[in-house]
N, C-alpha and C positions, 0 to 999 in steps of 0.2 A: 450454515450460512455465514458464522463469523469467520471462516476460513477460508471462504470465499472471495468476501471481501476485503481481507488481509494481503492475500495473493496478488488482488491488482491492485492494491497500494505500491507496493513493493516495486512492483511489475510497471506503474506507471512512473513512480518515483526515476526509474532508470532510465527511460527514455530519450531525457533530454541531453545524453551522453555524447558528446564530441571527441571521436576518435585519432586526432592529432598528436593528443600530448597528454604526458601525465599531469593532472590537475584539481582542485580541489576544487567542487561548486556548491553553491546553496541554490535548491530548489527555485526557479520563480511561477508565485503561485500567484503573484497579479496579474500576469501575463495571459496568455493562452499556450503555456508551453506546457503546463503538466496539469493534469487532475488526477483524483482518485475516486474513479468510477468501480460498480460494478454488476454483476447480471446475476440474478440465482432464478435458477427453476421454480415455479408457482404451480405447485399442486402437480407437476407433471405435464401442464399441456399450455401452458404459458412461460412469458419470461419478465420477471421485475427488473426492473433497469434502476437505476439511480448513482447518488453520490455523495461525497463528505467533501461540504464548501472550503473549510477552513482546515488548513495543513500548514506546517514548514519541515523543509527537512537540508539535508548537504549530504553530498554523495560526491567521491573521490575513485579516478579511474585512469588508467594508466595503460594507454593501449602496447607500448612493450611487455609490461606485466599484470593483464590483468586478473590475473590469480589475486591481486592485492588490492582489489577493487574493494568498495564499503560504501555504504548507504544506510540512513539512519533518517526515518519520517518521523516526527511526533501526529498526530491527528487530533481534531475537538470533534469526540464524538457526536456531541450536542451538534452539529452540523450536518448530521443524519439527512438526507432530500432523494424521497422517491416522486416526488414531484406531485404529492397526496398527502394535504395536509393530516387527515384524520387518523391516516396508515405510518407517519412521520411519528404522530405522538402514541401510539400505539407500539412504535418497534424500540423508541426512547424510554418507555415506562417500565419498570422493573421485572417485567415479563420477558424482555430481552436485551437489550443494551444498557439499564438501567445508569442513564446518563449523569443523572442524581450522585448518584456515588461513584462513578466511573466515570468520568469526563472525557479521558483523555485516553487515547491506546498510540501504542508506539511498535516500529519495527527496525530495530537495529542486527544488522548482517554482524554473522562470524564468519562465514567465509566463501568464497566463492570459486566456483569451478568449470574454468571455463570449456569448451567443446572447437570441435573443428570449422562449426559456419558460423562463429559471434555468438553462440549464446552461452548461455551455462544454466548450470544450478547455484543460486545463489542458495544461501542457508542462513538463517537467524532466527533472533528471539521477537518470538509478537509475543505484546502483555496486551491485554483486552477483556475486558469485565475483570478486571483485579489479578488477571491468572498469567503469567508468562507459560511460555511454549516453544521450543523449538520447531521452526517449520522450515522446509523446501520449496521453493521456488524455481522452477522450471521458464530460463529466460529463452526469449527468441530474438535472433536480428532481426 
């Protein structure tokens, strides 16, 4: 589940990318330009939707080179919304996201690699419930 929704942080973080020029952006999360949604399978015959309200992050891209692209979210876990209060404090309480002692999860890119139609694999470190990790991230144009 957490690396599920790590993927489309990452994956939404990048989105709001303008392919003009090389540049450096901060995220805009008052806007309606980026969130951090995501979807996990529920038992096999459903799908839980939801989101994490509160983010910032800046992402830099360079459409001559973007092999040198980089993206870095922080997220406030405690901003957990599956749009179910009960289920909300349930996935915050030390049984899984244990917000209490974890607040906060971050995903900062080491490197990316781009592909022939705009996407790539980007690659970084998610820290989430106290643990860093290197993950993969498989992007689309």
């Amino acid at each position: 589940m957490k690396t599920k929704i790590v993927k489309g942080l990452a994956l939404a973080s990048l989105l709001t990318v303008s392919p003009l020029y090389a540049a450096d952006y901060v995220i805009d999360t008052k806007g309606a330009h980026a969130s951090i949604e995501f979807r996990i399978s529920h038992l096999g015959t459903s799908w839980l939707t939801g989101r994490f309200n509160t983010f910032e992050g800046e992402f830099s891209y360079d459409a001559e080179k973007p092999e040198a692209s980089s993206v870095k979210v922080d997220i406030d876990v405690t901003s957990f919304d599956s749009n179910h209060a009960e289920r909300d404090k349930h996935i915050r309480s030390g049984d899984y996201l244990d917000v209490a002692k974890f607040p906060k999860a971050s995903f900062e890119s080491t490197s990316f690699t781009p592909d022939a139609n705009g996407g790539g694999v980007m690659k970084g470190m998610l820290t989430l419930y106290g643990t860093s990790k290197e993950i993969a991230i498989q992007l689309r144009k």
